[in-house]
N, C-alpha and C positions, 0 to 999 in steps of 0.2 A: 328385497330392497335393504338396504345398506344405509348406517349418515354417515356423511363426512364433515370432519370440522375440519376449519382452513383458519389461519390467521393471518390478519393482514392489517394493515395501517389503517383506520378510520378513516383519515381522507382519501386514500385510493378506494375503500370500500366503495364513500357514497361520492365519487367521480364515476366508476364502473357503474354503479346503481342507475344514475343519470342518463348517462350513457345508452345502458342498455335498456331503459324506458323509452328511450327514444326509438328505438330498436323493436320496443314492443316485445321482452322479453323481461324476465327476472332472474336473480342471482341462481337460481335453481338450475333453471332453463338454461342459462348460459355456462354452466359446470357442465352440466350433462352434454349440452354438444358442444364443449370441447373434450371431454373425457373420450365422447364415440369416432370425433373426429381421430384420437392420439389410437385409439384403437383401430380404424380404418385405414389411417396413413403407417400405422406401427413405427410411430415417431412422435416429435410434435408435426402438427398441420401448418406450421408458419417456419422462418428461416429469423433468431432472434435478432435484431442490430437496430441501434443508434446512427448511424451511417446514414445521411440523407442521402448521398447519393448511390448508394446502395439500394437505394427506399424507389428513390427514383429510377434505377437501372429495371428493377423487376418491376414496377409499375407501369413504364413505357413498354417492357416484354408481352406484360399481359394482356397492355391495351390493344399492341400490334396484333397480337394474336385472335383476340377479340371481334376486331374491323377484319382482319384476314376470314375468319370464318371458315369450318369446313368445306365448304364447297363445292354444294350439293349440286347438280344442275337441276333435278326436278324436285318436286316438290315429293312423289311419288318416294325417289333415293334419300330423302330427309325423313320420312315416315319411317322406311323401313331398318334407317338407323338407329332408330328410336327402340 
Protein backbone atom coordinates (compact mmCIF):
# COMPACT_ATOMS: atom_id res chain seq x y z
CA UNK A 1 0.00 0.00 0.00
CA UNK A 2 0.99 3.37 -1.15
CA UNK A 3 -0.72 7.21 -0.03
CA UNK A 4 -1.65 9.58 -2.29
CA UNK A 5 -2.04 13.25 -1.64
CA UNK A 6 -4.26 15.10 -4.08
CA UNK A 7 -5.13 18.79 -3.86
CA UNK A 8 -8.05 20.17 -4.55
CA UNK A 9 -10.44 23.02 -3.88
CA UNK A 10 -12.31 22.90 -0.50
CA UNK A 11 -15.63 23.21 -1.97
CA UNK A 12 -15.30 20.64 -4.73
CA UNK A 13 -13.74 18.48 -1.89
CA UNK A 14 -16.96 18.48 0.34
CA UNK A 15 -19.42 18.53 -2.92
CA UNK A 16 -17.64 15.04 -4.08
CA UNK A 17 -17.74 14.17 -0.16
CA UNK A 18 -21.61 14.59 -0.33
CA UNK A 19 -21.93 13.22 -3.23
CA UNK A 20 -20.37 10.37 -2.79
CA UNK A 21 -22.13 9.69 0.77
CA UNK A 22 -24.98 9.42 -1.10
CA UNK A 23 -23.27 6.87 -2.97
CA UNK A 24 -22.42 5.16 0.01
CA UNK A 25 -18.82 5.41 -0.53
CA UNK A 26 -15.75 7.65 0.69
CA UNK A 27 -13.11 9.80 -0.74
CA UNK A 28 -10.75 6.55 -0.40
CA UNK A 29 -13.16 4.24 -2.03
CA UNK A 30 -13.99 6.46 -4.65
CA UNK A 31 -9.99 7.08 -5.69
CA UNK A 32 -9.41 3.47 -5.70
CA UNK A 33 -12.18 2.74 -8.15
CA UNK A 34 -11.31 5.16 -10.36
CA UNK A 35 -7.58 4.61 -10.28
CA UNK A 36 -8.71 0.45 -11.25
CA UNK A 37 -11.21 1.55 -13.45
CA UNK A 38 -7.95 3.98 -15.43
CA UNK A 39 -6.16 0.76 -15.21
CA UNK A 40 -8.71 -1.54 -16.71
CA UNK A 41 -9.88 0.75 -19.33
CA UNK A 42 -5.88 1.97 -19.85
CA UNK A 43 -7.36 5.25 -20.20
CA UNK A 44 -9.67 7.42 -18.36
CA UNK A 45 -13.21 5.32 -17.80
CA UNK A 46 -15.23 8.55 -18.95
CA UNK A 47 -15.04 10.84 -22.30
CA UNK A 48 -14.31 14.63 -20.53
CA UNK A 49 -16.83 17.54 -21.85
CA UNK A 50 -19.05 20.18 -20.83
CA UNK A 51 -21.09 19.75 -24.02
CA UNK A 52 -24.66 18.98 -22.83
CA UNK A 53 -25.43 17.80 -25.77
CA UNK A 54 -22.70 15.61 -26.00
CA UNK A 55 -23.83 14.56 -22.37
CA UNK A 56 -27.10 13.85 -24.03
CA UNK A 57 -25.89 11.99 -27.30
CA UNK A 58 -24.04 9.28 -25.14
CA UNK A 59 -26.71 9.05 -22.59
CA UNK A 60 -29.56 8.42 -25.06
CA UNK A 61 -26.66 5.63 -26.68
CA UNK A 62 -26.48 4.00 -23.53
CA UNK A 63 -30.08 4.09 -22.76
CA UNK A 64 -30.92 2.48 -26.27
CA UNK A 65 -28.52 -0.04 -25.75
CA UNK A 66 -29.71 -0.74 -22.31
CA UNK A 67 -33.61 -1.38 -23.43
CA UNK A 68 -32.14 -3.25 -26.55
CA UNK A 69 -30.61 -5.89 -24.34
CA UNK A 70 -28.48 -8.73 -25.54
CA UNK A 71 -30.93 -10.86 -26.47
CA UNK A 72 -30.97 -13.94 -25.10
CA UNK A 73 -33.82 -16.19 -26.12
CA UNK A 74 -33.54 -18.61 -23.21
CA UNK A 75 -32.89 -18.18 -20.03
CA UNK A 76 -30.59 -21.27 -20.25
CA UNK A 77 -28.20 -18.74 -23.26
CA UNK A 78 -28.22 -15.80 -20.46
CA UNK A 79 -26.66 -18.29 -17.76
CA UNK A 80 -24.24 -19.62 -20.00
CA UNK A 81 -23.17 -16.05 -21.03
CA UNK A 82 -22.53 -15.30 -17.67
Amino acid sequence: MTTLNVRIEEKTKAQANKTLARLGLDMSSAVKLFLNQVVKEDGLPFLPTNNPAVIKARWDKQVAQAMKGPGFKTAREALKNL
